[in-house]
Short mmCIF file of the C-alpha atoms (twelve columns), coordinates in Angstrom:
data_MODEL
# 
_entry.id   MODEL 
# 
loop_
_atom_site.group_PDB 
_atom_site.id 
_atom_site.type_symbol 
_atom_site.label_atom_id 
_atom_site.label_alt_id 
_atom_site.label_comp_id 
_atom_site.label_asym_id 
_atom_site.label_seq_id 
_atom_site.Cartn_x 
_atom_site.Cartn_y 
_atom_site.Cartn_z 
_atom_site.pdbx_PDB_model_num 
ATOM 1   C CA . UNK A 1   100.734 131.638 43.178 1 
ATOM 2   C CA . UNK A 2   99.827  135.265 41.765 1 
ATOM 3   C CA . UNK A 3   99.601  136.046 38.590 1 
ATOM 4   C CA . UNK A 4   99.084  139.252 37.024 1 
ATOM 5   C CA . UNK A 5   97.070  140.001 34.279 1 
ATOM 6   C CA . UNK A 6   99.568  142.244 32.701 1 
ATOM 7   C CA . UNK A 7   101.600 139.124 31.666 1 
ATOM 8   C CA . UNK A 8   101.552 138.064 28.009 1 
ATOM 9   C CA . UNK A 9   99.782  134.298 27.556 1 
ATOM 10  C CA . UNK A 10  103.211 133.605 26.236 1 
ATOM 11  C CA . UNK A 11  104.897 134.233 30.316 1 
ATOM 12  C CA . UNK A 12  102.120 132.326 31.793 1 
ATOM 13  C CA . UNK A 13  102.400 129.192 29.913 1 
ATOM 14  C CA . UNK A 14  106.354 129.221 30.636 1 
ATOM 15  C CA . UNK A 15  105.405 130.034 34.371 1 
ATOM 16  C CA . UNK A 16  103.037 127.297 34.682 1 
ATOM 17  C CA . UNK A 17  102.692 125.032 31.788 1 
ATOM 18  C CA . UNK A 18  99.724  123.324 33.121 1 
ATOM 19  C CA . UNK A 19  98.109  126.881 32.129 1 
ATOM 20  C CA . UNK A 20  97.697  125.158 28.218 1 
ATOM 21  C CA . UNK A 21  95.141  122.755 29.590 1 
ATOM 22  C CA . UNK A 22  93.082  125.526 31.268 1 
ATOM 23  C CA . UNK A 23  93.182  127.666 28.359 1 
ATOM 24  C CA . UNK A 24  92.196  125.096 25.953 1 
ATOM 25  C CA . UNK A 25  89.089  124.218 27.819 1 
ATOM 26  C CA . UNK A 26  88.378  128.175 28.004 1 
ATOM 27  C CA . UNK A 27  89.355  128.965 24.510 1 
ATOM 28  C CA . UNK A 28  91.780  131.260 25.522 1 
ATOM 29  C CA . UNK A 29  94.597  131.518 22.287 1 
ATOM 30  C CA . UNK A 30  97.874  130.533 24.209 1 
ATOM 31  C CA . UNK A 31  99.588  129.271 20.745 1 
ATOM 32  C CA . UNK A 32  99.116  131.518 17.918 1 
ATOM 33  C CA . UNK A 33  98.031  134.586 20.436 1 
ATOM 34  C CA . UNK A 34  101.214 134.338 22.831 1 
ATOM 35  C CA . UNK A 35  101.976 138.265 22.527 1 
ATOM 36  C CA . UNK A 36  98.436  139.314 24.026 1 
ATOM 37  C CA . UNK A 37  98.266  140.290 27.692 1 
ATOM 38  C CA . UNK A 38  96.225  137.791 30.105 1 
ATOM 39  C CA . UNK A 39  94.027  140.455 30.257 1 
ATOM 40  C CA . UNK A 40  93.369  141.139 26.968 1 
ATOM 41  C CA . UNK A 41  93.109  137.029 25.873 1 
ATOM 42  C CA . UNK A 42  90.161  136.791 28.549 1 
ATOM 43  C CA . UNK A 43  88.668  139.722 26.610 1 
ATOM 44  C CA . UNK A 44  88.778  137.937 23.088 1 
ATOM 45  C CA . UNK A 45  87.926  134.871 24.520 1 
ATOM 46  C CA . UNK A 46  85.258  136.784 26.702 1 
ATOM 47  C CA . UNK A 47  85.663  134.991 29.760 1 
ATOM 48  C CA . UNK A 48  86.050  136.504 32.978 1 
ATOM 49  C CA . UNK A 49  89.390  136.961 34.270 1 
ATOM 50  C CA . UNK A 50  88.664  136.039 37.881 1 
ATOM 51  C CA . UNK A 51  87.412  132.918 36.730 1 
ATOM 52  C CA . UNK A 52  90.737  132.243 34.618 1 
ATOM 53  C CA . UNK A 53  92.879  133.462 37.692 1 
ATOM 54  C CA . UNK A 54  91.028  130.892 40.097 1 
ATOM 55  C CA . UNK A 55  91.468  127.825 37.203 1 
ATOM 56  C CA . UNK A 56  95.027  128.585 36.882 1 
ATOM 57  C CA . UNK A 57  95.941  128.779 40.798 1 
ATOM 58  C CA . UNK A 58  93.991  125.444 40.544 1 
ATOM 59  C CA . UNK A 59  95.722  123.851 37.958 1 
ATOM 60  C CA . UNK A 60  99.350  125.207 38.763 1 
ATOM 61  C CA . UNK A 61  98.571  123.143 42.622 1 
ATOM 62  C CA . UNK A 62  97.618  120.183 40.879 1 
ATOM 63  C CA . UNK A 63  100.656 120.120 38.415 1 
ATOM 64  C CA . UNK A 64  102.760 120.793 41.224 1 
ATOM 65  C CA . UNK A 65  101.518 117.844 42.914 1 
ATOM 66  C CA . UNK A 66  102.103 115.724 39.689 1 
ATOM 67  C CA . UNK A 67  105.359 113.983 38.718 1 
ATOM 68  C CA . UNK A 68  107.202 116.724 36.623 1 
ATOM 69  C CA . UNK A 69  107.111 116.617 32.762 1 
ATOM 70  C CA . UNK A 70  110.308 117.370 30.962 1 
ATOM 71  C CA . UNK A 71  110.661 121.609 31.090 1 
ATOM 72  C CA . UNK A 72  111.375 122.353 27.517 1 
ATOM 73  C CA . UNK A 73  112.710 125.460 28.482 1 
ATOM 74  C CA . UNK A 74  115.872 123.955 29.847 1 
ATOM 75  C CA . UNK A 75  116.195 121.166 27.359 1 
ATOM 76  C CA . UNK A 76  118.459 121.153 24.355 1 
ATOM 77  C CA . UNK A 77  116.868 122.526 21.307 1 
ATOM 78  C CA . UNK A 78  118.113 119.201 19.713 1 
ATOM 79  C CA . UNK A 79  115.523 117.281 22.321 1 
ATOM 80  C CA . UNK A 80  112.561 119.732 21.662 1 
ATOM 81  C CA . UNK A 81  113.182 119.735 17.932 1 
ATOM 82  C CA . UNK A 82  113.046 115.602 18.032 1 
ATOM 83  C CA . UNK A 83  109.783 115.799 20.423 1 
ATOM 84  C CA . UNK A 84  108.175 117.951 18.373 1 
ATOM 85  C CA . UNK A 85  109.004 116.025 15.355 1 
ATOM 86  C CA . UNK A 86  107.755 112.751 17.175 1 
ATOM 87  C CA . UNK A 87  104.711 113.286 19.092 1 
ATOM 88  C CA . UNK A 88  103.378 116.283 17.036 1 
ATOM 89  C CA . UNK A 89  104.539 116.153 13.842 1 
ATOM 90  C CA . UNK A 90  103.401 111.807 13.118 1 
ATOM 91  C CA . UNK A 91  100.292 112.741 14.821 1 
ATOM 92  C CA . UNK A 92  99.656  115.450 12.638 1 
ATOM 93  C CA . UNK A 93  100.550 113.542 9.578  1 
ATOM 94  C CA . UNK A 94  98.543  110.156 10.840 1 
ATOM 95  C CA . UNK A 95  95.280  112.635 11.495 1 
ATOM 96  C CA . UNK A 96  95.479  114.095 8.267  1 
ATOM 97  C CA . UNK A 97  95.777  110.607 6.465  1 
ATOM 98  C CA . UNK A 98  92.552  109.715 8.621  1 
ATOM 99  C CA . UNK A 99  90.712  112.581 8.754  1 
ATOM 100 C CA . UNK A 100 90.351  113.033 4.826  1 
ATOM 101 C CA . UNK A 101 88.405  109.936 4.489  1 
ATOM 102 C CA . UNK A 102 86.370  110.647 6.785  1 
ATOM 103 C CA . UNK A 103 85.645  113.312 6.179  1 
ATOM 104 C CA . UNK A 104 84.504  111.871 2.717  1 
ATOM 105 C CA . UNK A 105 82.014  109.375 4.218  1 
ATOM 106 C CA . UNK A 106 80.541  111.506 6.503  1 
ATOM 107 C CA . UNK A 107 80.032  114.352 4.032  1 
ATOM 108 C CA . UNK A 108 78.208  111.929 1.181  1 
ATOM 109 C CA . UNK A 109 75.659  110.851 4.403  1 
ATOM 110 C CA . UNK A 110 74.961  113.699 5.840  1 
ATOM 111 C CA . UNK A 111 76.185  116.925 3.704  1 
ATOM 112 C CA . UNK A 112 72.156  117.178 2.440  1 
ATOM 113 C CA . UNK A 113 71.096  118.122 5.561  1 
ATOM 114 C CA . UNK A 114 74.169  119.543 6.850  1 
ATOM 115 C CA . UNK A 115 76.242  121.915 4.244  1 
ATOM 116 C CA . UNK A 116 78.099  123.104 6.506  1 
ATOM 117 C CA . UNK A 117 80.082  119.860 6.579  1 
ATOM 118 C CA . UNK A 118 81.167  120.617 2.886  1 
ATOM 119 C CA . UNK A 119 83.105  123.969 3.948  1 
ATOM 120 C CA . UNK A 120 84.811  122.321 6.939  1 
ATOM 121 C CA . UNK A 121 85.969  119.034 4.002  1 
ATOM 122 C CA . UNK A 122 87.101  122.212 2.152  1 
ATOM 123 C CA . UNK A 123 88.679  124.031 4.718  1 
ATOM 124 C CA . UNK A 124 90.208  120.986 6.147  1 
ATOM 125 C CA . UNK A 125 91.772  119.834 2.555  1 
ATOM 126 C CA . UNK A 126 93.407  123.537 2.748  1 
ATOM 127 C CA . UNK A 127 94.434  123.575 5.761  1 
ATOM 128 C CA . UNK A 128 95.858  119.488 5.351  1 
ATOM 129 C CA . UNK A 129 98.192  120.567 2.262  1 
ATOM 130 C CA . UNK A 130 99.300  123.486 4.332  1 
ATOM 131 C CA . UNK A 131 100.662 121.912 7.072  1 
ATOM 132 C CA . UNK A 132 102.472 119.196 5.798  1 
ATOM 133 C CA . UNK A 133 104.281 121.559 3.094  1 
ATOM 134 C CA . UNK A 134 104.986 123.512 6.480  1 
ATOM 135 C CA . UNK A 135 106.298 120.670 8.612  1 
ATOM 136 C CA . UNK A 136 108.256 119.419 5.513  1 
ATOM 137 C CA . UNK A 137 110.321 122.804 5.583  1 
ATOM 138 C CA . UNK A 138 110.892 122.494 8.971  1 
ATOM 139 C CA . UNK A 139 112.121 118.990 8.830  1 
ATOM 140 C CA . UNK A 140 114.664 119.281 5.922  1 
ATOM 141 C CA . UNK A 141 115.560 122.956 6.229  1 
ATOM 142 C CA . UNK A 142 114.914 125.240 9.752  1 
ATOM 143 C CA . UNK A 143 115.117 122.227 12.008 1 
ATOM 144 C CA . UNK A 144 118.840 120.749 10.867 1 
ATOM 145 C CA . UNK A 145 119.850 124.327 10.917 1 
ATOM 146 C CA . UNK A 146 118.804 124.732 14.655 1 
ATOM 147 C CA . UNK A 147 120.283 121.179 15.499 1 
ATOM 148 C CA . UNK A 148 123.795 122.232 14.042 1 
ATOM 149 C CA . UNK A 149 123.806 125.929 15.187 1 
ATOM 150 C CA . UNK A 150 123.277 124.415 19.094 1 
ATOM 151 C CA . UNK A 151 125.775 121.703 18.290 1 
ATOM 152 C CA . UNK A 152 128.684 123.978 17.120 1 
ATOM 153 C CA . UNK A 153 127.962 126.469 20.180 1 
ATOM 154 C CA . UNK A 154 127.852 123.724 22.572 1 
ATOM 155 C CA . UNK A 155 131.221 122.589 20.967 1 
ATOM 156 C CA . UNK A 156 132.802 126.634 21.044 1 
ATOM 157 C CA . UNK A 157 133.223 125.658 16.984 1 
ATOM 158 C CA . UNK A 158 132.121 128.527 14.544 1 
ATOM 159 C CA . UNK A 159 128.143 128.433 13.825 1 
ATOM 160 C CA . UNK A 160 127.657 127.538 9.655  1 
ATOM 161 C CA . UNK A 161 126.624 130.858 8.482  1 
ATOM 162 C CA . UNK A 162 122.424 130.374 8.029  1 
ATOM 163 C CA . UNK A 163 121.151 129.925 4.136  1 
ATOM 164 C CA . UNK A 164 118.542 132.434 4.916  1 
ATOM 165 C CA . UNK A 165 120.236 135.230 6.119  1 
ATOM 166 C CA . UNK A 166 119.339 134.632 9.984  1 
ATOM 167 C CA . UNK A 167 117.063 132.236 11.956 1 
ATOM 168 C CA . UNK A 168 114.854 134.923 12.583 1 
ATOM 169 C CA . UNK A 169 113.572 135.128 8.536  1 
ATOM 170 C CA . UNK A 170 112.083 131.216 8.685  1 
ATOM 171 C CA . UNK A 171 110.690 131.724 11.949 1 
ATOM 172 C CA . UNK A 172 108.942 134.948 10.759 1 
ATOM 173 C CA . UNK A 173 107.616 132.649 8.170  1 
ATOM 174 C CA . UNK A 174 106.669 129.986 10.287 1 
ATOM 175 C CA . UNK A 175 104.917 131.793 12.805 1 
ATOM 176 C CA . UNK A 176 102.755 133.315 10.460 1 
ATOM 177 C CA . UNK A 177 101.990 129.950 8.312  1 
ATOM 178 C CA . UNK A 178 100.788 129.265 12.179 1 
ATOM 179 C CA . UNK A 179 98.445  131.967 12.565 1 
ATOM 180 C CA . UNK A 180 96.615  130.722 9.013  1 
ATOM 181 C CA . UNK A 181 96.278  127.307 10.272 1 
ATOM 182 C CA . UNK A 182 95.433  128.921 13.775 1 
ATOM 183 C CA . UNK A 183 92.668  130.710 11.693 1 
ATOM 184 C CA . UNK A 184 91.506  127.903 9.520  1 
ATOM 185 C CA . UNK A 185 90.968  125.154 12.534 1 
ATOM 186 C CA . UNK A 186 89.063  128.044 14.067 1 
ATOM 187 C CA . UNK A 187 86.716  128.904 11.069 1 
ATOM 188 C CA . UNK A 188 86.083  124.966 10.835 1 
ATOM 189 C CA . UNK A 189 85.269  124.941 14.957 1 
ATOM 190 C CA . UNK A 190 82.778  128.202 14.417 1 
ATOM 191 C CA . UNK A 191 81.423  126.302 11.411 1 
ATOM 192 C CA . UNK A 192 80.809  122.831 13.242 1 
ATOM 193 C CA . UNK A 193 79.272  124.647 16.088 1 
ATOM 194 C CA . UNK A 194 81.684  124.229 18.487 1 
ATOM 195 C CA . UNK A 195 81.986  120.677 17.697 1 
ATOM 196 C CA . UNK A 196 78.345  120.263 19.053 1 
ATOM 197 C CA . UNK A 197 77.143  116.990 17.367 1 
ATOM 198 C CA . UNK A 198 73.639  116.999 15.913 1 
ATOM 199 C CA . UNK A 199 70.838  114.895 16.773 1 
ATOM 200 C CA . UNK A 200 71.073  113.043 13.280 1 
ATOM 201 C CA . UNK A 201 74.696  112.548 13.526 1 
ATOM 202 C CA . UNK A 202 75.529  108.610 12.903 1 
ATOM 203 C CA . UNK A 203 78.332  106.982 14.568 1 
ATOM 204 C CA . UNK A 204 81.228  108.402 11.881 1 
ATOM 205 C CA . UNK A 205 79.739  112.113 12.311 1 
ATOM 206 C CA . UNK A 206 80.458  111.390 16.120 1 
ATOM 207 C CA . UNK A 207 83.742  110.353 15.676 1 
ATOM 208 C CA . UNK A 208 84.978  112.992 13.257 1 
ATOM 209 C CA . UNK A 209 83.999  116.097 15.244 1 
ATOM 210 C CA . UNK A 210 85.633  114.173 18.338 1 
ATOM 211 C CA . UNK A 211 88.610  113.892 15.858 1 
ATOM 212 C CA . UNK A 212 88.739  117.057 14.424 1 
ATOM 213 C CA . UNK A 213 88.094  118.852 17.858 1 
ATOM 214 C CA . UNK A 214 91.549  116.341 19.269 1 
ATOM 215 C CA . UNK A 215 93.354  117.242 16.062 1 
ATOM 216 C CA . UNK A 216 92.894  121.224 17.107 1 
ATOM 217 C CA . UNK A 217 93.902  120.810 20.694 1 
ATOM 218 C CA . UNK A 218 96.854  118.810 19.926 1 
ATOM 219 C CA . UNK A 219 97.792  121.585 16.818 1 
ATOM 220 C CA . UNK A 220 97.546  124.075 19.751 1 
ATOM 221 C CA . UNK A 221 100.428 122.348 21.927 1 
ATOM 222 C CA . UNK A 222 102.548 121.642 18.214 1 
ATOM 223 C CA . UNK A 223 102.484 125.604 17.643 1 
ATOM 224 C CA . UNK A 224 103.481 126.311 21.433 1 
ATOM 225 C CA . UNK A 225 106.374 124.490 21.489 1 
ATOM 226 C CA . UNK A 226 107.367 126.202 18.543 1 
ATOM 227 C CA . UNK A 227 106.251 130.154 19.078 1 
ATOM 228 C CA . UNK A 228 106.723 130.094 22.588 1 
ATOM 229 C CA . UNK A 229 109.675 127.862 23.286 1 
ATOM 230 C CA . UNK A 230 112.034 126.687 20.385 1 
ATOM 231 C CA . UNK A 231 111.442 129.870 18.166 1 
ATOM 232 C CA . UNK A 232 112.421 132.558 20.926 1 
ATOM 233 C CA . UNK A 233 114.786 130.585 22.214 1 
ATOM 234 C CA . UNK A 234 116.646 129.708 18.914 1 
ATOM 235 C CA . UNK A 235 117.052 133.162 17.794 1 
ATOM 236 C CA . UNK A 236 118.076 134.237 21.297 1 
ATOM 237 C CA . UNK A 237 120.965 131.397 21.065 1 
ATOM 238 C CA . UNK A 238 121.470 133.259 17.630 1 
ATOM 239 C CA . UNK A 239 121.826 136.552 19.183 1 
ATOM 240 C CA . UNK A 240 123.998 135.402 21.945 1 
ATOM 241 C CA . UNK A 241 126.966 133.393 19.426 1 
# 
């Protein structure tokens, strides 16, 4: 395997998919920062890229090894749209219903000697409402859409015309309701520490950075799928009718 640095994150996750575990360890953006250069991720990330070359060859060997997950770039759209829907989108929404709680009795224990815990309740609440406003529009608008425009090409049958103008217009709007919960679960992780748990931290502290740090990394995967799969490859299908 050789990969050059010149490729955007977005081509080396779709050449080797196991490439979203080793950037996720690294904290190397692969979701919301697809369009960045390999090069230039390592750089933001500030990791060097002979390190990330020698994880991925790694990785890519072991996957290969591996029985073979479904490759969402050949699947329908229909079969992404109803994975994403139900691993991603009930996790997020069962996370969310947990997390706030949590949240709640970890903050009145410990917020005294740890503010910080106040901005992330904040920042989560914000970033909570967000998401499931965004996963709503998805679900009852851009998502159908996609389902019947692949249906009626699949069938040769004329494609409904689009309520907003073209596919591309939600997915604009998606993508960049991604980067502000991209940039909110990031602010919370800079404000936790990296998720390092303090010496005081009781058994619920534990769990809710171990929470919050799974809720990120699973977040992550959701806005993949989307950016770097089902989006292009919706409005290509678009293009192509």
């Amino acid at each position: 395997m050789s990969v050059s640095t010149a490729k955007t994150i977005r081509e080396v996750v779709l050449e080797i998919p196991a490439a979203t575990r080793v950037f996720e360890e690294l904290g190397i953006d692969y979701c919301c920062g697809g369009g960045k250069s390999l090069e230039q991720a390592c750089q933001a990330a500030n990791v060097p890229i002979d390190q990330v070359l020698d994880s991925l060859e790694s990785a890519d060997k072991v996957a290969r090894l591996a029985p073979q997950d479904r490759n969402w770039q050949t699947e329908s759209l229909t079969d992404l749209i109803a994975h994403i829907q139900n691993t991603h989108h009930k996790y997020t929404r069962s996370e969310i219903a947990r997390l706030g709680p949590l949240l709640d009795k970890v903050c009145s224990a410990h917020a005294k000697n740890h503010a910080e815990l106040l901005h992330i309740r904040e920042t989560f609440a914000g970033v909570a409402q967000e998401l499931t406003a965004h996963m709503t529009k998805e679900e009852m608008v851009l998502f159908p859409y996609m389902t019947r425009m692949e249906e009626s090409i699949t069938k040769k049958e004329r494609v409904p015309p689009p309520p907003f103008g073209t596919v591309r217009n939600p997915v604009a709007m998606m993508m960049h309701e991604h980067d502000s919960a991209g940039n909110a679960l990031r602010d919370m992780r800079q404000a936790a520490g990296n998720y390092a748990v303090p010496p005081d931290a009781c058994l619920s502290y534990q769990t809710l950075y171990k929470v919050l740090a799974d809720f990120e990394a699973d977040l992550h995967q959701h806005i993949h799928l989307e950016n770097n799969i089902l989006f292009p490859r919706a409005v290509e299908m678009e293009q192509g009718q």
